[in-house]
Structure formats: structure tokens, C-alpha cells
C-alpha positions as CSV (number, residue, x, y, z in Angstrom):
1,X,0.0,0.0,0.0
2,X,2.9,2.3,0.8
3,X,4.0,2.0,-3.3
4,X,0.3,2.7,-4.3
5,X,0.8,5.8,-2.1
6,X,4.2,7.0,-3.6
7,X,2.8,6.4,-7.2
8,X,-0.5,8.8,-6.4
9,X,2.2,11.4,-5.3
10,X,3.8,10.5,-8.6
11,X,1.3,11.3,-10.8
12,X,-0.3,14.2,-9.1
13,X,3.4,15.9,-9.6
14,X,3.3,14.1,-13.0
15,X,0.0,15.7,-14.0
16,X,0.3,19.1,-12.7
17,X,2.0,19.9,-16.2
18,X,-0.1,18.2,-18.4
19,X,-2.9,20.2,-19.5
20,X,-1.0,22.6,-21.6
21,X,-4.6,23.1,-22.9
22,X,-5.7,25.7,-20.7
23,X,-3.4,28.3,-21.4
24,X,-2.9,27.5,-25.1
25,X,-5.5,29.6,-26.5
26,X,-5.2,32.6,-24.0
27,X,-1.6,32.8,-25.0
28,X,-2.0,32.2,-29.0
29,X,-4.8,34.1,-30.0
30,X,-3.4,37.7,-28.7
31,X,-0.2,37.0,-31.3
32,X,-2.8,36.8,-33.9
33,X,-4.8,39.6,-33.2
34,X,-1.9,41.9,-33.0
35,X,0.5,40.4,-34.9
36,X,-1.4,38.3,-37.3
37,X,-0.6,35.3,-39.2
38,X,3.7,35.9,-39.3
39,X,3.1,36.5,-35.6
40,X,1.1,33.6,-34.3
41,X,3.5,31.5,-36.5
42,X,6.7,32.9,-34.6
43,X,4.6,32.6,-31.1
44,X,3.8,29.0,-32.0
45,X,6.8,28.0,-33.0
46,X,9.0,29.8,-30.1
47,X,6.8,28.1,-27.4
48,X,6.2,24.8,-28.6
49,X,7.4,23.1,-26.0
50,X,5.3,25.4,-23.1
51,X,1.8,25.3,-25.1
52,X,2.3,22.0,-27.2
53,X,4.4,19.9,-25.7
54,X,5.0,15.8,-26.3
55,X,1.9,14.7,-26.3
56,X,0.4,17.1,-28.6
57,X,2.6,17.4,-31.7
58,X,-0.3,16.4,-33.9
59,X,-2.4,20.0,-33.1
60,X,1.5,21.9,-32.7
61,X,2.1,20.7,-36.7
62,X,-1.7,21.1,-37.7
63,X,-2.0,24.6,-35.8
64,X,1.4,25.8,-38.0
65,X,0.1,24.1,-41.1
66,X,-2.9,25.8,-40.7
67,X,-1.1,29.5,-40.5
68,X,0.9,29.1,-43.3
69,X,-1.7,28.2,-45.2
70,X,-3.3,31.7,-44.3
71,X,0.1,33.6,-45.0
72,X,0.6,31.7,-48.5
73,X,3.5,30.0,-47.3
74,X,2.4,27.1,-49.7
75,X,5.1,24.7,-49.3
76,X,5.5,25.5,-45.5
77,X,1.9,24.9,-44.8
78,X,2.2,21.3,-46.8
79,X,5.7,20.2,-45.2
80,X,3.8,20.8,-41.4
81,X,0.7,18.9,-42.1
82,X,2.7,16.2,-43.8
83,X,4.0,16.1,-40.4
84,X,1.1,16.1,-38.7
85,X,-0.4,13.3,-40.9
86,X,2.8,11.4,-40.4
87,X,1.8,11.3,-36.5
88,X,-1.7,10.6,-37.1
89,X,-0.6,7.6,-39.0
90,X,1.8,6.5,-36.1
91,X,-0.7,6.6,-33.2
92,X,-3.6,5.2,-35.4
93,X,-2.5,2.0,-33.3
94,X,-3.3,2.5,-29.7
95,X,-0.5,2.4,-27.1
96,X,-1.2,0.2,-24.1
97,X,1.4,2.5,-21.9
98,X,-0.4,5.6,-22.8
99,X,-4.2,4.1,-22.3
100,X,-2.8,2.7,-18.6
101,X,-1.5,6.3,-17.9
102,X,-4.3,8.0,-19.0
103,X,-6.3,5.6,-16.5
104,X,-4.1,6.6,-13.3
105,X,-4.2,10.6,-14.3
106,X,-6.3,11.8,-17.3
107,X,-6.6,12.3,-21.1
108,X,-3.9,14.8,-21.7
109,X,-1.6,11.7,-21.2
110,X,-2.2,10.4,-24.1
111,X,-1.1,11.8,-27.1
112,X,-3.0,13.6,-29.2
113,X,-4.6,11.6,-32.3
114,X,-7.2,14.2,-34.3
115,X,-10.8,14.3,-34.2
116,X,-12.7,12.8,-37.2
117,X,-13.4,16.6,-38.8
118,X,-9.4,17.7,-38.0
119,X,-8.5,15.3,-39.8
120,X,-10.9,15.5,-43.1
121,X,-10.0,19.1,-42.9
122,X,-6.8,18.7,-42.6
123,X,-6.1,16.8,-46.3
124,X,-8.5,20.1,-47.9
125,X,-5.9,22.3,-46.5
126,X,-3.5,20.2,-48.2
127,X,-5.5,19.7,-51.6
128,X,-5.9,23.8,-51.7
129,X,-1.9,23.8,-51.0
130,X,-1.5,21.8,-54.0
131,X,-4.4,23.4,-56.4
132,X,-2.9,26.6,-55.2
133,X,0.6,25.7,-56.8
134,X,-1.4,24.5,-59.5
135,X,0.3,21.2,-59.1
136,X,-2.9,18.7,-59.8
137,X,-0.4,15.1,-59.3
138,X,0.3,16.8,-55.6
139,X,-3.0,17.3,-55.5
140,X,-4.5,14.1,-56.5
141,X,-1.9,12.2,-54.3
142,X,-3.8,14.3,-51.4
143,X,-7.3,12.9,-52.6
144,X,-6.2,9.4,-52.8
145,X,-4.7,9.5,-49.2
146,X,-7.9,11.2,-48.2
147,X,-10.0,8.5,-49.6
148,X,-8.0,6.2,-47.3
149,X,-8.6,7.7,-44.1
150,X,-12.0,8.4,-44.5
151,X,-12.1,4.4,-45.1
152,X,-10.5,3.8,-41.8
153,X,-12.8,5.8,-40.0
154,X,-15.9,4.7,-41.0
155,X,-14.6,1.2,-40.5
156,X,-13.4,1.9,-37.5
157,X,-16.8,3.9,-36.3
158,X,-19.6,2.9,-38.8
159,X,-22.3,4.2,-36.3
160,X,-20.7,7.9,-36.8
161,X,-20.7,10.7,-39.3
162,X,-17.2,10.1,-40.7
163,X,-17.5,12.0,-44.1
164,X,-17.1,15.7,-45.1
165,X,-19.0,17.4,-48.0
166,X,-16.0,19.7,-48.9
167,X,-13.7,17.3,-49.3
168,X,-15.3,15.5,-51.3
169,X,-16.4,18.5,-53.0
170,X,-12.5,19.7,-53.8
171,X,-11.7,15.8,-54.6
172,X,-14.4,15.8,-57.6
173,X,-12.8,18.9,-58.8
174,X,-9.3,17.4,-58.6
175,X,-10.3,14.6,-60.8
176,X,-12.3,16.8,-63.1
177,X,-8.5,18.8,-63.6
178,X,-6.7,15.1,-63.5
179,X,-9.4,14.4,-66.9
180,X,-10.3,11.1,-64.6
181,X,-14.3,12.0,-65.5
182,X,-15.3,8.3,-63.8
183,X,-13.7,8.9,-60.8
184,X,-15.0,12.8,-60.4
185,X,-18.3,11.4,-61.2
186,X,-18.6,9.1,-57.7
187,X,-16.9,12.4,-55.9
188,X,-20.1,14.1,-56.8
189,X,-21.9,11.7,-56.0
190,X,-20.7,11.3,-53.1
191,X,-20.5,15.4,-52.0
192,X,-24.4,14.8,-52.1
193,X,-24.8,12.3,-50.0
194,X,-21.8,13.6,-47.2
195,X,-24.0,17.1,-47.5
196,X,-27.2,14.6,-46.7
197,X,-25.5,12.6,-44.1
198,X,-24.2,16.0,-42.2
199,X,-25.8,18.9,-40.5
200,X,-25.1,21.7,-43.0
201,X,-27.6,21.9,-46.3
202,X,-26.1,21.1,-49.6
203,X,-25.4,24.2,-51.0
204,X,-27.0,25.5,-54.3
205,X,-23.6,26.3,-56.1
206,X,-22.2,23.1,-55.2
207,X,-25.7,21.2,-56.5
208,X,-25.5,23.2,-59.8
209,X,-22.0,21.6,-60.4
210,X,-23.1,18.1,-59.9
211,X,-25.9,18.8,-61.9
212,X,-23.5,19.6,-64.9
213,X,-21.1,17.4,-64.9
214,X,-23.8,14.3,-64.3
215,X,-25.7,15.5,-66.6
216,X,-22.8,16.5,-69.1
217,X,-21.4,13.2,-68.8
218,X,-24.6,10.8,-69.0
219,X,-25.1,9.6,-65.6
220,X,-28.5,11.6,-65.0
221,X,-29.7,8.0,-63.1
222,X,-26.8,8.6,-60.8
223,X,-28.3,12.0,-60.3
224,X,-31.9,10.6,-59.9
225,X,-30.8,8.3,-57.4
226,X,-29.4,11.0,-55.0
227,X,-33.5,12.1,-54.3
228,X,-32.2,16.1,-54.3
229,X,-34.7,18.7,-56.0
230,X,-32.3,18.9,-59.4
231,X,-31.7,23.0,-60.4
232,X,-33.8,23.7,-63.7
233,X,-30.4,25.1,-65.0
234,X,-26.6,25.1,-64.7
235,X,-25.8,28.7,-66.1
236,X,-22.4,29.0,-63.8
237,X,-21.1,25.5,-64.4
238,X,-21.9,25.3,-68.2
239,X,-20.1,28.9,-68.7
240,X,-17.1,27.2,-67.0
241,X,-17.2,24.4,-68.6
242,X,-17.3,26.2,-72.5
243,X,-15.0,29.4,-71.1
244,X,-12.4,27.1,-69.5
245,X,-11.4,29.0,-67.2
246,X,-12.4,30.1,-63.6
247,X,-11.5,31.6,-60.5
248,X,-12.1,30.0,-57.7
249,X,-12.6,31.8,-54.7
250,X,-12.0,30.0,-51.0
251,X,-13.4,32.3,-47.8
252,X,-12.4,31.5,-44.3
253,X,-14.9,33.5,-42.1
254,X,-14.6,33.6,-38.1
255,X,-12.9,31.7,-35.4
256,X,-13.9,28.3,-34.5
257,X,-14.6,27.4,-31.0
258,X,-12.9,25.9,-28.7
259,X,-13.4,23.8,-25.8
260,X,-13.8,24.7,-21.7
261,X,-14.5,22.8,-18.8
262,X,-18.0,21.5,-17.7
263,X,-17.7,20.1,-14.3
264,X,-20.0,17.4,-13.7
265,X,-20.8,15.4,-10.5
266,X,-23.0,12.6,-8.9
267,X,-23.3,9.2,-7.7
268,X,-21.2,6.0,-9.2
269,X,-22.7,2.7,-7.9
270,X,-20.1,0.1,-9.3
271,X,-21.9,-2.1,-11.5
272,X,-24.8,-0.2,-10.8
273,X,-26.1,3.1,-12.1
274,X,-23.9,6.4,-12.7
275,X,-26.0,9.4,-11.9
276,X,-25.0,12.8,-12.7
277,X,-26.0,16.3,-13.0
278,X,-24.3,19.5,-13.9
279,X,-25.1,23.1,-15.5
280,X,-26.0,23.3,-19.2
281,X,-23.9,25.7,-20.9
282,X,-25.8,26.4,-23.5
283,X,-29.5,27.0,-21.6
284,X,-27.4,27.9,-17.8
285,X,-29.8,25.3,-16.7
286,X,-29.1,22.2,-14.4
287,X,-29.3,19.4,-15.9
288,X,-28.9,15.3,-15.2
289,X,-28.2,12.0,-16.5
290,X,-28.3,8.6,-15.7
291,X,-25.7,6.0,-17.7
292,X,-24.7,2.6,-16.6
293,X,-22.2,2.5,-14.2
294,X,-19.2,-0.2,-14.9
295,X,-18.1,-2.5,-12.6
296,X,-14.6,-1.7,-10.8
297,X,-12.2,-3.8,-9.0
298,X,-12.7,-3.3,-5.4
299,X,-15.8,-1.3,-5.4
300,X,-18.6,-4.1,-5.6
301,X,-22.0,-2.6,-3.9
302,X,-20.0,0.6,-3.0
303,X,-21.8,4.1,-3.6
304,X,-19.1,6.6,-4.7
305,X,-19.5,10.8,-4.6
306,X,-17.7,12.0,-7.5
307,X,-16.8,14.8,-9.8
308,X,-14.8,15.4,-12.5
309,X,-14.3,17.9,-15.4
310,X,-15.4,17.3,-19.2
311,X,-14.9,19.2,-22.2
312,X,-17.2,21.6,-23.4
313,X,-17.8,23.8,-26.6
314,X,-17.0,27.5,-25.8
315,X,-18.1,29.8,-28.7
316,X,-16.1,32.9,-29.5
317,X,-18.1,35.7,-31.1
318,X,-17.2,36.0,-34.9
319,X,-17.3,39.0,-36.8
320,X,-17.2,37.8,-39.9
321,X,-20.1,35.7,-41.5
322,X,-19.8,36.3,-45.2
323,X,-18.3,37.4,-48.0
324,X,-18.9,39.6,-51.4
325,X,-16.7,39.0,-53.8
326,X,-16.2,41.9,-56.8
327,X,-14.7,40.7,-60.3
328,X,-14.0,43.4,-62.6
329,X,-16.1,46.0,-61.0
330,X,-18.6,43.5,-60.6
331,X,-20.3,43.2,-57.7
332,X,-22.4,40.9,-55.5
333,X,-20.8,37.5,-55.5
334,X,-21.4,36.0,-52.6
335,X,-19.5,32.5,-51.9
336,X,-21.8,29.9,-49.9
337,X,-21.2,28.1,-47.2
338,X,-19.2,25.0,-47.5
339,X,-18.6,24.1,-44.3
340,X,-19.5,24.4,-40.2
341,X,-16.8,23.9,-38.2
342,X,-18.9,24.4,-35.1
343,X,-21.0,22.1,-36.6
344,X,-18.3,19.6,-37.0
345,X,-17.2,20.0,-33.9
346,X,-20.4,20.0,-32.2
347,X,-21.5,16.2,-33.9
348,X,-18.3,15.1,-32.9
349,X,-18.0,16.1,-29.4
350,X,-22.1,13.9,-29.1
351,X,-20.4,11.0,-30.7
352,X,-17.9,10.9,-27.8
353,X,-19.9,11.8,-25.1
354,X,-21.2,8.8,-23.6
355,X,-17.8,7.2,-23.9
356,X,-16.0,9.7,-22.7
357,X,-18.1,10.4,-19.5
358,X,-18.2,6.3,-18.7
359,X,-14.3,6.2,-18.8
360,X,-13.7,9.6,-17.1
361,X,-16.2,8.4,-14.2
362,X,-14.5,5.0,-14.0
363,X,-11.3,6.4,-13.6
364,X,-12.5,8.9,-11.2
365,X,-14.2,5.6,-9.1
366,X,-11.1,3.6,-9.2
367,X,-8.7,6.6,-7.8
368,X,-10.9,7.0,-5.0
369,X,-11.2,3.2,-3.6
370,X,-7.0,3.7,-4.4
371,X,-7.0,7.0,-2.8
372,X,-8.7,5.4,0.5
373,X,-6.6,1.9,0.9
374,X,-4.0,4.4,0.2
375,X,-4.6,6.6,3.1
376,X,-5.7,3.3,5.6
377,X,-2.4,1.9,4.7
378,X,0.1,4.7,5.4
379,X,-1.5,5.7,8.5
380,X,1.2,7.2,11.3
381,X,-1.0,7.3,14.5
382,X,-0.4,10.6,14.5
383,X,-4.2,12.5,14.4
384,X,-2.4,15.6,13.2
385,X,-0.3,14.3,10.9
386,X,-2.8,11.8,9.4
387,X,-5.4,14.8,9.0
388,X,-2.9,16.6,7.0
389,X,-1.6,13.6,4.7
390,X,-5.6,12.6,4.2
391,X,-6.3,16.5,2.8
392,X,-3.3,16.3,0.9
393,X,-4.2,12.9,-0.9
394,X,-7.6,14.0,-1.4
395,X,-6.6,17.3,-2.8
396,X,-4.4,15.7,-5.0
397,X,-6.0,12.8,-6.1
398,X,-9.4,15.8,-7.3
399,X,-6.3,17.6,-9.3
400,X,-5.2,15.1,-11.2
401,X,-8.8,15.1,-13.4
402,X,-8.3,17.6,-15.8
403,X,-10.8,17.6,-19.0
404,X,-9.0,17.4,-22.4
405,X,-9.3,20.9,-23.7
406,X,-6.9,19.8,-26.6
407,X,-8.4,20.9,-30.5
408,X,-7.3,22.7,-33.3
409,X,-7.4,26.6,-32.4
410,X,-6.8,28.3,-36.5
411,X,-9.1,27.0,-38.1
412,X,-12.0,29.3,-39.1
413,X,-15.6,29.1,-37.7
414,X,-16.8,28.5,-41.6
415,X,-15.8,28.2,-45.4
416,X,-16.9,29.7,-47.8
417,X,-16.6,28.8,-51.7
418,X,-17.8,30.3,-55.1
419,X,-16.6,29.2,-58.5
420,X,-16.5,31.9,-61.2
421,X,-16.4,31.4,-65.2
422,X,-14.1,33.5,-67.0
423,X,-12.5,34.8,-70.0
424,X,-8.9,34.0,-70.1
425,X,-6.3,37.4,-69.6
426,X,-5.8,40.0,-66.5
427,X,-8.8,40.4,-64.2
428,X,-9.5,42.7,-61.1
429,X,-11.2,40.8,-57.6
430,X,-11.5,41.9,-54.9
431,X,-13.4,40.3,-51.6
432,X,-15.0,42.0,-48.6
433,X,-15.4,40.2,-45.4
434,X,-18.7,41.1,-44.2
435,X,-19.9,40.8,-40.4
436,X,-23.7,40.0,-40.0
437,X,-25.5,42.7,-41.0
438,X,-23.5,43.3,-44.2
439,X,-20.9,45.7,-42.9
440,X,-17.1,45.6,-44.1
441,X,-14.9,44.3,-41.9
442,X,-11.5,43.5,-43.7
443,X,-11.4,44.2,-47.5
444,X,-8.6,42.0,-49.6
445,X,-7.5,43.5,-52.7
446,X,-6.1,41.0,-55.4
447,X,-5.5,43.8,-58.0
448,X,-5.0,41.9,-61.3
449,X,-5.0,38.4,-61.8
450,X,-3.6,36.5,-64.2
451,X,-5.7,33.6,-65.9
452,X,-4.0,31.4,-68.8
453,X,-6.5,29.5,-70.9
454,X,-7.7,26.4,-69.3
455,X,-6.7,27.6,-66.2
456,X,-8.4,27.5,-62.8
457,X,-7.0,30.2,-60.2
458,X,-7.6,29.6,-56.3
459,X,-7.8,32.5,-54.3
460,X,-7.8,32.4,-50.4
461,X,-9.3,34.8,-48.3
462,X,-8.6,34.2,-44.3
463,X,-10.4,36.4,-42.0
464,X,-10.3,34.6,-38.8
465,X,-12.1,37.6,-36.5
């Protein structure tokens, strides 16, 4: 009992630096405001060890890829998130050292292996890298690879949303660039039904190019089958398809959220039922829940008090929610939304829920039968000093659960996406980021553009306010 002691003081010292979490966002984001995207980059980069750390070199590559992205460091954004793919790929297999850490202290043990959505979004960054350079092989290698891991995850978690409509999306246009007209055929298909399966509507622009090219390419049963209310015409995607040529047109509007702690607390009845209750942060209401309470070794019949922290979704007011984009002296283009990010977020912090508050509890119930035998076994006879070495254990043992707060803290609260036909030669564009009631908020001025004949030229606007 005296070594079970020693290893709770252990990893109660061993814990107290894990949850770089907390501090990550507080420290990052006032680089960015004031310093923007070259500053953030240096502030990430010069504190990696402080905010990041081991165990989250996944997010401390995706967060950089990410920012050079932003910045149109092109190659710098693809060498990071090669890396941070790389590490993904290493901890796809789980590690039986981290998982019995994680069971003595908490989550941010463990390292770091992507949500579902960081992930998906993570290869778009890279296919827009690519498209960006104009270099459709890179590209296409990026689609293929994407293809993968979205195989891997619905395999791995068929019962989940494990798709993403704008990656498919950019991977149909890829293959439409490659010439491969079969396999951007299924990508459309497929954007459909990812639009269907998620929470965000299909949006009409996106529709009107799966029209066309189904359509173009004689597949209007594939089109039937997808039960969508087909667009009487395909103006946009016909013009690009006779011009072509087209400027494409990428907005990233907002910050996405990130995550706070919810402290939760209740009953756990080993075996038995796990009862819980805890304040709503959307309503501000209380609210409860009952789960089934795992059995744990030692704790047969026993009725535990407990509380712990969980992750929760903190919003943070964006002040940009669309954008107008003017070609030419041509105004009122307005890309649509491609993607939620809160949304994403959102489904996949429900997916994880019950799983995540049955472990954390467990965990939670096992440290305290520990945490008692613990203090029965190192008893001194001394009232006094026995008082203070119970507090102590009991202080330490509620400090060492910490919520996992970890999650990618660039990327924007939405994208946005228009495609636009034109004539080959110099063109003016410029985009205004527009808050919600249609105000400027940040104006990017492209001047002229270049388009060669056949050409399509990606622009990328990032107004993460």
C-alpha cells in the first residue's frame, strides 16, 4: 500500500503539467490579433514546448500548417501537415502505456490523435496547397490519401458521421482537372450524399455543379438516385465548362470554438447506475443524466461521490459571416457556405460523449477506492499528521482530473466557396469580409489576376475575426 501511495504522489506531480490546454488559446490568440498570421506562426513555434508539448505534436504541426496556409506559405503549410499526418498515422495503433497512464491521471496523457473533422480538414488544407501551386499530381496524391482515411474511419466507427462534404467536393474537382471524368463522377456523388448525411444543407452552387457534370457526362440516373430537387439550369457550371477558365474563390470567415471545462458530478454505484447532474452551458440550466455504471475492482456494492471535469464547446463571437466578392467591377458574388466547423465540432464532441463520460467516471471511481486503501495503509497514528496527509491525498487525487481541452485553435468558424467562369487574360477581384448585418470588416484586394487559358486560379481569403 505504501507504493500505491508514492505512485499517487507521482502522478499528481506528473499531472500538474499536463494540461498545456488551458493556457494554449489565452496565449495564442493575442499574437494573432496583434501580430497576425507571421506573428502567431513565430509565437507557436517559439513556445512549442510550453503550449504543445510531447503529447500534442499532432495539433503543434496542424495549428502551423494551418497559419501558413493563411500567410501563402504554400510549401510550408504542406511540409507541417505532412507532419502532422505522419503522427496521425503512427498513433492510429493504440499504445497500451499511454491508455494505462491515462487511467491513473487523465486524457492529456495520451497523445493527441485528431478528431474525425481535424482530420478530413486537414487533407482540404493540403488539396488547396496543392491546387494553389497548381500542381494537380500533388493534389490528386492528397485525394487518394484522403480517400483512405476516411475508409479507416468509417470502419473503425460505422455508427458515426465520418465523411465531409467539402472534401469530397475539392476531390471531384481534382479529378475533373486530372481528366479522370469516372472517378469525379462518384466524388459528386458522393458530395451529395456527405451534404445529406451531415448537419449543413447542400449548397445550391455546389448542386449546380453536380448537376452539370452528371448530366454532361450521362449519368443523370446517378443524379436521380441521390432524391435532391435537381436546379432547372446550370448557367455558372456550363459557362465554366465552355470558357475554360475560372477563379475559384475560397473564404475563411470567423474563429472556431474551442473547448472549456464542464464540471459534472454525482453518484457511481459500481456495477450499478452512474448518476449525474451539472449546469448546461448552453441553456445555464441544471441538468442530469443517468448511464450505466461499470463495474470496478474493489468497489462491488460501494456508492461513490464524484466529480470530475469534461470538455465543453466554448463559442467565441465571430465578426465575420460572409463574403462579397467583386470581379471586374462586378459586384455581388457571394461565396456559400461550404462548411461548419462548429457544426463539425459539435457532432463530434455527441459521438464521444457517452464514452467519454463512462471512462472519465471509471477512472474517477477507481482513484478513490485507491486513494482510501492508500490513506488506511500509510496511517502514522499521529491524528495531526494523518489529518494533513488525508487533505493532501484527497486534494491531489481531485487535481489530477483535468478535462482534455486539446483541439485545433486556427481553423475558421466557416468556409466559404464560389466558382467563377471567366475569360482568359488579367482580371481585377477583390473580396469583402462582411460581419452579420452586411458591414465591411476587412477588405482583400487582389489587384489583377492573371488567368491562362484552361486555367483555374484559387484565391484564399482568411479572416479569422
Amino acid at each position: 500500500m505504501k507504493r500505491l501511495f508514492l505512485l499517487l504522489l507521482s502522478t499528481i506531480l506528473f499531472s500538474a503539467c499536463a494540461n498545456k490546454s488551458m493556457t494554449r488559446y489565452e496565449a495564442l490568440a493575442p499574437a494573432l490579433e496583434k501580430k497576425g498570421f507571421e506573428g502567431a506562426i513565430e509565437k507557436v513555434v517559439k513556445e512549442e514546448k510550453d503550449l504543445y508539448g510531447s503529447n500534442s505534436q499532432f495539433l503543434y504541426y496542424f495549428d502551423l500548417g494551418v497559419l501558413h496556409h493563411y500567410n501563402r506559405n504554400f510549401d510550408e503549410s504542406i511540409k507541417n501537415l505532412a507532419k502532422a499526418e505522419k503522427i496521425y498515422e503512427d498513433l492510429y495503433t493504440k499504445s497500451v502505456t499511454n491508455e494505462a497512464a491515462a487511467l491513473a491521471t487523465n486524457d492529456n496523457v495520451r497523445p493527441y490523435r485528431a478528431r474525425p473533422f481535424e482530420l478530413l480538414t486537414m487533407y482540404q488544407f493540403q488539396i488547396l496547397n496543392y491546387l494553389a501551386k497548381m500542381d494537380i499530381d500533388g493534389a490528386l496524391v492528397e485525394v487518394k490519401r484522403s480517400q483512405i482515411a476516411m475508409n479507416a474511419l468509417y470502419q473503425k466507427d460505422k455508427d458515426k458521421v465520418n465523411d465531409n462534404g467539402l472534401l469530397r467536393y475539392l476531390s471531384a474537382l481534382v479529378y475533373e482537372l486530372d481528366g479522370s471524368v469516372d472517378d469525379a463522377a462518384i466524388s459528386y456523388v458522393n458530395t451529395v450524399k456527405a451534404y445529406k448525411e451531415g448537419k449543413l444543407s447542400l449548397p445550391g452552387e455546389v448542386l449546380e455543379f453536380v448537376t452539370e457534370s452528371l448530366k454532361r457526362n450521362e449519368r443523370e440516373n446517378q443524379l436521380n438516385s441521390l432524391n435532391v430537387s435537381i436546379p432547372p439550369g446550370t448557367p455558372k457550371a456550363t459557362a465554366v465548362q465552355e470558357l475554360g477558365q475560372e477563379i475559384v474563390v475560397v473564404g475563411y470567415a470567423g474563429h472556431s470554438p474551442i473547448l472549456g471545462e464542464l464540471y459534472m458530478q454525482g453518484t457511481f454505484v459500481s456495477g450499478g447506475a452512474l448518476n449525474l447532474s451539472y449546469k448546461d452551458g448552453e441553456t445555464g440550466r441544471m441538468s442530469s443524466l443517468t448511464l450505466i455504471a461499470p463495474p470496478v475492482a474493489g468497489g462491488s456494492g460501494n456508492t461513490f461521490h464524484i466529480g470530475f471535469a469534461l470538455p465543453e464547446i466554448r463559442k467565441i463571437p465571430s465578426h465575420v459571416a460572409r463574403f462579397e466578392v467583386t470581379l471586374d467591377n462586378q459586384k455581388g458574388i457571394f461565396p456559400e457556405k461550404v462548411m461548419d466547423v462548429g457544426s463539425e465540432l459539435a457532432q463530434n464532441m455527441e459521438n464521444e460523449k457517452t464514452s467519454t463520460i463512462l471512462r472519465t467516471a471509471t477512472r474517477v471511481a477507481v482513484r478513490t477506492i485507491a486513494a482510501q486503501k492508500a490513506k488506511g495503509a500509510t496511517n502514522t497514528g499521529n491524528p495531526l499528521i494523518d489529518l494533513l496527509k488525508n487533505l493532501f491525498v484527497d486534494v491531489g487525487q481531485s487535481q489530477l482530473e483535468q478535462a482534455d481541452l486539446r483541439v485545433g485553435l486556427f481553423l475558421p468558424n466557416s468556409f466559404h466557396m464560389t466558382r467563377i467562369p471567366v475569360e482568359a487574360g488579367t482580371h481585377k477581384v477583390s473580396v469583402a469580409a462582411l460581419n452579420s448585418y452586411g458591414n465591411v470588416v476587412e477588405l482583400f484586394d487582389f489587384k489583377t489576376i492573371q488567368v491562362k487559358k484552361g486555367q483555374k486560379v484559387f484565391l484564399f481569403v482568411p479572416s479569422i475575426r
